[in-house]
C-alpha positions, 0 to 999 in steps of 0.5 A: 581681206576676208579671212577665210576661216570663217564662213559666215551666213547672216539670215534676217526675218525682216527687211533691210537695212541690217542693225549695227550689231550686224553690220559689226559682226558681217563686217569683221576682219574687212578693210574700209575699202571692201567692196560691199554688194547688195543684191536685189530687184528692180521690180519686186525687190527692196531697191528703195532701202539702198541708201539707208544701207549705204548710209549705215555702212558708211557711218561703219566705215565703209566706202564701197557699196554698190547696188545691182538689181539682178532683174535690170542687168547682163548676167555677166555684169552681175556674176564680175560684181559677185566674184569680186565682193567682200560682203554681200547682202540680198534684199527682200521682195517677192520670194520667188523671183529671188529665187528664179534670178539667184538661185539658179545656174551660173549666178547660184554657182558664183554665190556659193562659191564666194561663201565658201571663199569665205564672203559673209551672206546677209539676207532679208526675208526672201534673200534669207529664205533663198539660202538653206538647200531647202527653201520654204515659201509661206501661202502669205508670199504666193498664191499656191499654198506652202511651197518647197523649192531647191535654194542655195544649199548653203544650210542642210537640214533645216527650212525658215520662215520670216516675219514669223511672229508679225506674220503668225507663221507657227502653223506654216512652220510646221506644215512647212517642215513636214512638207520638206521632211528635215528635222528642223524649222527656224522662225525669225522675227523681223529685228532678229537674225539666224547666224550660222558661222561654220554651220554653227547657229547663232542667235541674234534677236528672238528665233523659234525653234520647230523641232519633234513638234515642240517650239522653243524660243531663242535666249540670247 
């Protein structure tokens, strides 16, 4: 059973699949049986990490794991898979399309709704960038320049950038957050996670952190 105390937000840097340390921590309090969702996209996504993931999980004890590309089914198919999760994961790919398909509507209310059930939330990349109210797209994932969208809401105050130090995203990061206009910008590597468990953060990896245009690295 999820334990409903704590709400956990699991923001990955770079692609799937997640490390041990991570699939211990997102997994805590579950039974074996729990029904693990990865999220993604037919076309634009990370479908080819589903066995790798699936494998990891398995080798952690865990027997269900379904995939569902958001782009390749009925909306009422993929809102049933989110409402009846224990964990779910969202891949990475093209941002904005994660955004379109999850971010939105009847499948962004679900999502919501199971975090504050208390479901944990792991995403990569785009599936990270999606999830605090403000959603930052670097110009290296579009061709528009900076852009700022409306994510999932469920981290205020803050934007992210992933791949940042693979990517050299200082200077997105900090145009990004003047952009926005919240305080705060958080850069992710891609082996590293930004936790937030009750809206605490928590770091696993190396994270920058932008703030009153200083950067500070992470101890962890």
């Amino acid at each position: 059973m999820v334990d409903k105390k704590v709400k956990k937000i699991i923001l990955g840097g770079g692609t799937p699949p997640p490390s041990k340390e991570i699939i211990d921590y997102a997994t805590e309090g579950l039974s074996s049986g729990a029904r693990i969702l990865y999220l993604t996209l037919r076309v634009g996504g990370a479908v080819k990490y589903q066995e790798q993931c699936r494998q990891l999980f398995y080798e952690a004890g865990f027997t269900h794991f379904e995939t569902i590309c958001g782009d390749d089914v009925e909306k009422e198919i993929l809102i049933k898979a989110i409402q009846s999760a224990e964990l779910i994961l969202i891949g990475s790919g093209n941002t904005l399309k994660y955004h379109r398909i999850y971010s939105k509507g009847e499948v962004k209310k679900v999502l919501i709704e199971a975090y504050y059930l208390g479901v944990p939330l792991v995403g990569f990349s785009a599936g990270s960038l999606i999830m605090p109210e403000t959603m930052l797209v670097s110009y290296k994932d579009n061709l528009f320049g900076i852009r700022v969208k409306k994510g999932l809401g469920l981290v205020t105050d803050c934007v992210i950038s992933a791949h940042y130090s693979k990517w050299r995203e200082h200077r997105m990061l900090r145009a990004g957050l003047k952009k926005a206009k919240v305080p705060i910008g958080y850069g992710i590597n891609d082996d590293s996670y930004l936790v937030f468990e009750n809206n605490r953060p928590r770091f696993f990896g190396t994270i920058y952190i932008e703030r009153n245009h200083q950067i500070k690295k992470s101890l962890v």
